[in-house]
N, C-alpha and C positions, 0 to 999 in steps of 0.2 A: 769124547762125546759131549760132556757139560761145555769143553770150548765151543759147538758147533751151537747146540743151542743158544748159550748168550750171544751170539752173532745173531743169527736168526731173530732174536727178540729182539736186541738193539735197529736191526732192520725195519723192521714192525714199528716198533715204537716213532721213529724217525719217519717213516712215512703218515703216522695218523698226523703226525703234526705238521705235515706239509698240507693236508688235505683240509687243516681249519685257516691258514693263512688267506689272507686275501692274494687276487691272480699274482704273480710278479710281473713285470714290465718286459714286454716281447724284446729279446734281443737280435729280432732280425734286422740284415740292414737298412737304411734309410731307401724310401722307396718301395720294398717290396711288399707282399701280398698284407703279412705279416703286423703294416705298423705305416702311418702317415709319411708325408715324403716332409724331409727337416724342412723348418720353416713355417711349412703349413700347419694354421691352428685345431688341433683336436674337436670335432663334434661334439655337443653339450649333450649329455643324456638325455633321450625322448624321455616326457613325463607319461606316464601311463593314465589313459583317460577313460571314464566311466563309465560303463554300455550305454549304449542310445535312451533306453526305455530307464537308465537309471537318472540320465541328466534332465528327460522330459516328466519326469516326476518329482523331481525335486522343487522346493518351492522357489520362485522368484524372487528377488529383492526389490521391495517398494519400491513405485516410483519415488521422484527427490518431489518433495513439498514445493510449488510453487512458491515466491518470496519468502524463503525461511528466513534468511536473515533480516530481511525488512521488517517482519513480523516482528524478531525479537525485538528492535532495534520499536517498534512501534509500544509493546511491552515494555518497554525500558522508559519511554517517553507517560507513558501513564502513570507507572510508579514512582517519577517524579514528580510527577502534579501531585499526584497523591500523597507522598512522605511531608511536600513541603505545609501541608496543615489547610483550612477550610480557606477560600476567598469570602467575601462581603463586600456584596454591592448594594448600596445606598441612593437615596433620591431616586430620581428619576433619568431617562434616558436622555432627555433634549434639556434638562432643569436641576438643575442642584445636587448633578450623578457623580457619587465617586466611588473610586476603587479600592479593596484594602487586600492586600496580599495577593495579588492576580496569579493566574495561571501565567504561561507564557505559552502562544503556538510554536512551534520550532519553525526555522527558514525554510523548513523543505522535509518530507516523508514521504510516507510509503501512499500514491497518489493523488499529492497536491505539493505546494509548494508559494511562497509568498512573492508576490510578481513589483514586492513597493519595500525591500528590505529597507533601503536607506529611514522608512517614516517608522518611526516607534510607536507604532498603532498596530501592534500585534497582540494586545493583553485582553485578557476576557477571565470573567467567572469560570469556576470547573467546570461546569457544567458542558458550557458551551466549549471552551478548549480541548476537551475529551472527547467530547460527543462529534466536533469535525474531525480529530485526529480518524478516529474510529469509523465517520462516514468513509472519509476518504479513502481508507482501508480497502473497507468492503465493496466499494464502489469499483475499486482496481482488483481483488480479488475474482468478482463478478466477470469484470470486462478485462483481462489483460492488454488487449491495445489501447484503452483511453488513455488520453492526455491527464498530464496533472492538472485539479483541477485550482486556478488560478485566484488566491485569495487574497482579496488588497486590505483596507483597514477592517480592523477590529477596535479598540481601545487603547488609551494612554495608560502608563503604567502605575497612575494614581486616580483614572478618570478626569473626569471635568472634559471642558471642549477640547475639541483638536480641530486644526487648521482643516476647513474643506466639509465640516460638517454641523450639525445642529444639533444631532445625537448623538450616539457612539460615547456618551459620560459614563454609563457605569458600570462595565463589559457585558452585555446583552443584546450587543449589535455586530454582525459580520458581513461585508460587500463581498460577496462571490461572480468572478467570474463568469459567464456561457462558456459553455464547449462550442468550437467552432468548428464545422468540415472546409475541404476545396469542393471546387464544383464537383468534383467526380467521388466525392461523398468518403474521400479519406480526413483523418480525425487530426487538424491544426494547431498545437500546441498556443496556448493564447500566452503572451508574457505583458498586454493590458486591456485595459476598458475599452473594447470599441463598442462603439454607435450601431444597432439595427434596425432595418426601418419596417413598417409593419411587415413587409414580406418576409423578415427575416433574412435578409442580404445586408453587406457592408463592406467596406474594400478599406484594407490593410496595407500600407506599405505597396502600395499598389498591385493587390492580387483582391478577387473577390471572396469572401468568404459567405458562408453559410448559418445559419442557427440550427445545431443538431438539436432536433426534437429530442430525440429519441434517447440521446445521451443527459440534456437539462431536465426530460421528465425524468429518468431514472436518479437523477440529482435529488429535484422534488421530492421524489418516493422516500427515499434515502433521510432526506431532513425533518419529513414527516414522521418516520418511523424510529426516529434516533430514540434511544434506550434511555440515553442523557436527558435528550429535549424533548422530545416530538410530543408529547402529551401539551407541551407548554409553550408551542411555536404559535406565538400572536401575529406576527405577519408577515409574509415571504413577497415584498415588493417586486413590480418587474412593470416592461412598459406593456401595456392593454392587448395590442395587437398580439405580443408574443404570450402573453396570457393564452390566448383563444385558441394557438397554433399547439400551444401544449394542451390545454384542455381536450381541445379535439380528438388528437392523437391518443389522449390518455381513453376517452371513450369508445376508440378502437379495440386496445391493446387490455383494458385494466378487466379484470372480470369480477370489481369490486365496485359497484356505482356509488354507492355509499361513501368508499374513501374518494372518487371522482368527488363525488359533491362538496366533501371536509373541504379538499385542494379548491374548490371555487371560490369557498368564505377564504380563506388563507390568500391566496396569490389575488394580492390587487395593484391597481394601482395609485401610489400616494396624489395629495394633492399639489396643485402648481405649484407650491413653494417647494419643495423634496424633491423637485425634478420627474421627469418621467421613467428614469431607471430604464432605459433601453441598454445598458451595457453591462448591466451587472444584477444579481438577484442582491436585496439586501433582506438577512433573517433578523428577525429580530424574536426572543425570546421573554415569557413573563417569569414575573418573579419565581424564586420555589418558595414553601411555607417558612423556611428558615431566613430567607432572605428577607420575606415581608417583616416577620418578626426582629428584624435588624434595622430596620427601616426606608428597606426596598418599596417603589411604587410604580406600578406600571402601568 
């Protein structure tokens, strides 16, 4: 009798331990009901997915940041101006300007881009280095299709003259580009100065182009309001006729008359020695208090 039972238990026993193993591998033949036919590769386990009403309640993941990395990449350009210590600009813009420790613009960023790398007329006080990095920015943030916006001299990298100008001594001066459309009112990357005639028309490499109001007045806006400058923007040259075409438009669209009228004293046009600036807007910036007390004059 105790033989029968230790049978019986090692039975038992033998079986609970078959029932924790994992399945074993079907020994039926190749082919049948039982197991894949040889060769053919085994089906991946379906993932188990999560009721209807439990995936539609779950939170979404952010959209992606438009230009994050340009962003960084724009942050990265600031903190360099920054670390390398204050600039000092001296004298005067057309007389006795020079530059001490300049900023430098980069070739190219997150909505603009220098259309004259070969001229080393890229240098300017912080002020104004940062505060176009920044326009720029914001400007392409705003409008994702515009063009970069095309920026020829600034400053020599100690001031004083540079070839082509009277000013631009002691970095408080920047030629900016227009934005140009085609006829049919798409946005023309400019890579230089062209000529517009009062109507705002000009013909390129033999195509016509346009003067986008709408995109140079948001430029305007944009230079006027700079964080860096705009309290201290002395004069945003440009030719009379396109003066009028932007003003106009600004007293459509602006629902601030007041900043309409600031922008009238601002955008002028210079006198016949300075040319009429039909291709380009030229900013020009006053001193700050630390600069006068350096012996900046403007």
């Amino acid at each position: 009798m105790a033989v029968i039972l230790a049978v019986v238990a090692i039975a038992l026993t033998a079986g609970a331990q078959s029932a924790s193993l994992p399945d074993a591998p079907s020994m039926a033949p190749a082919g049948s009901a039982a197991g894949p036919a040889a060769g053919v590769p085994a089906q991946p386990p379906q993932t188990e997915q999560p009721p209807t009403a439990v995936r539609e309640l779950a939170p979404k993941p952010p959209p992606p940041v438009p230009f994050q990395e340009e962003l960084r990449v724009v942050q990265s350009q600031l903190k360099m101006i920054e670390a390398k210590g204050p600039s000092r600009s001296t004298g005067r813009v057309s007389r006795y300007g020079r530059l001490r420790n300049p900023a430098q613009l980069p070739l190219e960023g997150l909505g603009f881009r220098s259309i004259r790398p070969y001229r080393p007329a890229y240098y300017g006080t912080d002020d104004l280095i940062t505060g176009l990095i920044e326009t720029a920015a914001r400007l392409k943030l705003a409008d994702p299709e515009m063009p970069p916006l095309a920026v020829a001299d600034l400053s020599g990298p100690k001031g004083g003259r540079i070839a082509l100008h009277r000013s631009h001594r002691n970095g408080r001066d920047a030629d900016l580009g227009f934005f140009w459309m085609d006829e049919d009112g798409n946005p023309v990357p400019a890579d230089e100065l062209v000529r517009f005639d009062r109507r705002g028309r000009a013909r390129y490499k033999g195509k016509a182009l346009v003067f986008d109001v709408k995109r140079n007045w948001s430029l305007v806006r944009a230079l006027l309001t700079s964080p860096r400058f705009g309290e201290r923007v002395r004069w945003l040259f440009v030719y009379h006729p396109l003066r009028k075409l932007l003003l106009d438009y600004a007293e459509r669209v602006e629902g601030d008359l007041y900043f309409v009228e600031y922008a009238w004293r601002i955008l002028q046009q210079p006198g016949s020695r300075a040319g009429r600036h039909d291709n380009h807007f030229h900013l020009r910036i006053d001193c700050s208090p630390q600069e006068v007390a350096d012996g900046c004059r403007d």
